[in-house]
N, C-alpha and C positions, 0 to 999 in steps of 0.2 A: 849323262856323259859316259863315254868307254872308254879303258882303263888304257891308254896308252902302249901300257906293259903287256895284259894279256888280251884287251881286245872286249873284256865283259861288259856291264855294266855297272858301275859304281854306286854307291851308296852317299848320298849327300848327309852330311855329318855337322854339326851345330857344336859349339866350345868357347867357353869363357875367356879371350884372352888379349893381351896389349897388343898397339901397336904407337907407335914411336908417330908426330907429326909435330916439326918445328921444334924439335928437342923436350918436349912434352911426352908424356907418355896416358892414352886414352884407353879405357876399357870400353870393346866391344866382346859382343857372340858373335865369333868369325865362324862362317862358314868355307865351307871346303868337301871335295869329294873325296874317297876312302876307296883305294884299291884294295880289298879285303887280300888278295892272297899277297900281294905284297908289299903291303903296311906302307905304300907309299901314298902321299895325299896332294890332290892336285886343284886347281882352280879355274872356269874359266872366266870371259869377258864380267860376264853379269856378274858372279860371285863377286871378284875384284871390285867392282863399281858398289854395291851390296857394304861389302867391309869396309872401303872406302867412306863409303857416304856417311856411315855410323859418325866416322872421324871427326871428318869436315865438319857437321849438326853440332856434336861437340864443342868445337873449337869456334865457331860462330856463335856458340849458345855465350859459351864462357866470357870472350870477350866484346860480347853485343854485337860482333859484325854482322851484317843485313845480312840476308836473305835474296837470291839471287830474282822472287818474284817481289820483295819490298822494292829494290832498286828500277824494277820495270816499272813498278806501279808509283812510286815518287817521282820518276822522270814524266810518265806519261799524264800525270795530274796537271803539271807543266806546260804540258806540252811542248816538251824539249825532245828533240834528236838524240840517238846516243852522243852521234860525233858532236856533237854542241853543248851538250850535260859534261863531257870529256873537259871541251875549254873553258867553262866554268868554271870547274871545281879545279881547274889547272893540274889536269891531268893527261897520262900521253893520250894522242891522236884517236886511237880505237880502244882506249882501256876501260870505260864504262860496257862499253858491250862486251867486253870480253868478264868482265863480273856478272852481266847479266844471263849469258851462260854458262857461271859457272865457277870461272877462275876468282881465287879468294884474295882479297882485296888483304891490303896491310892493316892491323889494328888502327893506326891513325886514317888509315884511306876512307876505310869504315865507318868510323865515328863521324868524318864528316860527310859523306853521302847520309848516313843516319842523321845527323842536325837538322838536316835542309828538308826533311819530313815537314818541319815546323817554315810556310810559307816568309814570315818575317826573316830566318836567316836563310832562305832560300833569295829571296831581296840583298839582302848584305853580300851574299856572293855575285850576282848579277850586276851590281852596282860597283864592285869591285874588279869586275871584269870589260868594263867598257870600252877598254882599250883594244880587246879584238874583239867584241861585237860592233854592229854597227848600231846606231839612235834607234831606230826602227824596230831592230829586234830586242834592244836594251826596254823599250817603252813594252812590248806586246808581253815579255814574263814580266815584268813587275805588274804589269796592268792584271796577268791571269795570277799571279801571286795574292796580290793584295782580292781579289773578286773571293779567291778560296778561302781567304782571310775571315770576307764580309758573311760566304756562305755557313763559316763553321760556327760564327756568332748565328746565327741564322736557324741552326741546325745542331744547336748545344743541347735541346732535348733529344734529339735523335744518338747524339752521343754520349747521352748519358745512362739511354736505356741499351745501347752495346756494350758501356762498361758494367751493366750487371748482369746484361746476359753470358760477357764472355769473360770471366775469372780470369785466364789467364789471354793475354792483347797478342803477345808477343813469340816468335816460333820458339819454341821448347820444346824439355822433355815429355811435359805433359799436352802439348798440343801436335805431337809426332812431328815438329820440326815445321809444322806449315802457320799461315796467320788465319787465323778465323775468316770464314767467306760465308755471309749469309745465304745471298743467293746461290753461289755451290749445294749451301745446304738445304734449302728450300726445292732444289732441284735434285738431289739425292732422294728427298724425302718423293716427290713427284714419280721418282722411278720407280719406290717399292710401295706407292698407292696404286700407280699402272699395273701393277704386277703381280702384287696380294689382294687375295680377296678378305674383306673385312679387317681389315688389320686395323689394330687395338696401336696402343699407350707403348704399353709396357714391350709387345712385340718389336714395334719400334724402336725402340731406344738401345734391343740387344741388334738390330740388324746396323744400324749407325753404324755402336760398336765395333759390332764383325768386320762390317766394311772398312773402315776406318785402321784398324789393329791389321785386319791381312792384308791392308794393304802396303804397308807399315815393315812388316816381316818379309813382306818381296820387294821393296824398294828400298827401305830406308824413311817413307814420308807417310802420313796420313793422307786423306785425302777433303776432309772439311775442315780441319784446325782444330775443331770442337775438342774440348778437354774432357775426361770422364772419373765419376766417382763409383763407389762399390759401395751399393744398396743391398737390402733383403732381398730385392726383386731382382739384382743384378746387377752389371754395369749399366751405368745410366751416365746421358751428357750431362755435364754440370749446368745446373740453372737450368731443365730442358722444362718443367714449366713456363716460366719466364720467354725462356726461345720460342715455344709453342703458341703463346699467347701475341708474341709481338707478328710470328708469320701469319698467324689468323688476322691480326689487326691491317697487314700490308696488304691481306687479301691473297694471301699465296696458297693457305692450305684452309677447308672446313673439318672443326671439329664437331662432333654430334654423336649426345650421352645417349647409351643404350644400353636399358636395365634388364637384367637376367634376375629374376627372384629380388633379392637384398642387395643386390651389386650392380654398381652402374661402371660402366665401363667408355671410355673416350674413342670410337671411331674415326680413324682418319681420312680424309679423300683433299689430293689434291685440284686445287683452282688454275692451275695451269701446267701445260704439256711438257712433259719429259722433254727436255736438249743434250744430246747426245755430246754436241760440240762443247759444251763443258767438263769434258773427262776427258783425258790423256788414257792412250792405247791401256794402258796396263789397269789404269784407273776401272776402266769400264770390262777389263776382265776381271778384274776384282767384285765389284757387285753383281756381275751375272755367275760368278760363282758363290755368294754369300746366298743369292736368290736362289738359286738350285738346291743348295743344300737348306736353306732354313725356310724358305716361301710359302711353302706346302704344309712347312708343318705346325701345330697349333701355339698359343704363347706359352701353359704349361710344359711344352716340353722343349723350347727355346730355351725358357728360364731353368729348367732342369738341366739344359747344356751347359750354358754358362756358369752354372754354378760348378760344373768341375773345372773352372778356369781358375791356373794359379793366380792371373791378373784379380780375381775375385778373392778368391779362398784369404790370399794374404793382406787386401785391403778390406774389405767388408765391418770386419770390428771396427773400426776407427772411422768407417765411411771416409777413405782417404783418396787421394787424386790419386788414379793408374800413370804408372808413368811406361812409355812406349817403348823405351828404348831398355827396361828392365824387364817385361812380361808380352811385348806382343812376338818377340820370337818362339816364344811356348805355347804358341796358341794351338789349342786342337779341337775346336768346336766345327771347323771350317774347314 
């Protein structure tokens, strides 16, 4: 960006500081740009949305309110319309859509689009609304209520090896704000088999990482959910054996040991093609620049990168959760 004032180029500037939302006050690393010759600091579109969003994450973390893809994806399990999820929950005309891009729902608005996650009080609201539904439509959600009901009794093993592969379920700090998505990650993982050759374990786990953390620093969000710990070997996704093992078992990735002298080593190769259509613009600038700068080069000197990462340096003793909103803005591996 150019300086307004004299017309230069600016210098993009990073700083620890509050910003007020709902009489609350949030700490973010606000960005902003520096007109060096006269000390005056300006912002534009992005920046503003960047600061912004730190906020909001926040302020939805604290008081549980959903997530603007939680409320897409609870309505659409449904099979409910925005405008019809709206008269349900007896709210105005266009207000679910307008949560679902974006605008922040009131703490009580919240908590109850968050209930109705659970299909039984998702029934108790539809039941309670019959007075402007009609029989027809009152009968077809309770009939697909109660079905997701039958499925999840159905598929309670399935949900119990996601509650150990994913520590943390829910958007937070440690999940850069997004919910855990297998198949996202199953499909990330597909791009940098496409695209490295030989790629190992361990190289893996730091390109996640990379991905995940810059994308994080240019938006505000991750982009798998995946939570991460600080290893000897580096940042690593938490539980990413476990994860490893359940994508091989669905048939999504082959692993295959290859021994060097005394060392065996986990090669990975995806079972199915890269989709492009699961990453958002920025997403997918984000790993062809992660690929660029680390794809080529060997997992010794990945993990040698990583390791000058403060998200690293400061968790590693404790092998402790990274959290994104405290260290992916320093990132400098990438």
């Amino acid at each position: 960006m150019n300086s307004p004032i004299t017309g230069k180029v600016m210098v993009l500037k990073r700083a620890l500081d509050t910003l007020a939302y709902k009489k609350e006050n949030f700490e973010i690393v606000y960005h902003y740009y520096l007109c060096e010759d006269s000390g005056e600091q300006f912002t534009d579109d992005s920046l503003d949305t960047l600061n912004t969003t730190q906020v909001y994450n926040q302020y939805r973390n604290k008081y549980r309110i959903p997530f603007p893809e939680e409320m897409k994806q609870i309505r659409e399990k449904y099979g409910v319309s925005a405008l019809k999820m709206s008269e349900i929950l007896g709210l105005g005309a266009n207000t679910y859509r307008l949560y679902e891009n974006g605008e922040m729902p009131s703490v009580s608005n919240g908590r109850l689009i968050l209930s109705i996650k659970e299909p039984s009080e998702f029934i108790k609201q539809v039941e309670a609304s019959e007075h402007i539904l009609n029989s027809k439509e009152s009968a077809k959600y309770i009939s697909r209520a109660n079905s997701i009901l039958k499925q999840d009794m159905e598929s309670k093993w399935n949900m119990i090896c996601n509650n150990q592969i994913f520590y943390h379920q829910e958007p937070n700090e440690f999940t850069g704000f997004r919910l855990p998505e297998l198949s996202k990650i199953s499909n990330l993982i597909a791009f940098f088999c496409e695209n490295t050759s030989n790629l190992y374990k361990t190289k893996l786990n730091k390109l996640l990482f990379y991905s995940d953390f810059l994308n994080f620093k240019n938006t505000g969000f991750s982009i798998t959910g995946l939570s991460y710990n600080a290893i000897p070997y580096g940042p690593v996704p938490s539980e990413y054996e476990k994860l490893y093992i359940r994508l091989s078992d669905d048939q999504q990735i082959s692993i295959q040991p290859k021994y060097f002298n005394d060392i065996c080593a986990d090669e990975f190769n995806t079972l199915k093609n890269f989709n492009e259509d699961g990453f958002n613009k920025e997403e997918l600038t984000t790993i062809h620049q992660v690929l660029k700068k680390l794809g080529k080069i060997g997992t010794k000197q990945v993990v040698e990168i990583s390791h000058k990462e403060k998200a690293w340096l400061d968790n590693e003793a404790n092998k402790n959760f990274i959290s994104f909103q405290k260290y992916a803005f320093e990132l400098i591996g990438v």
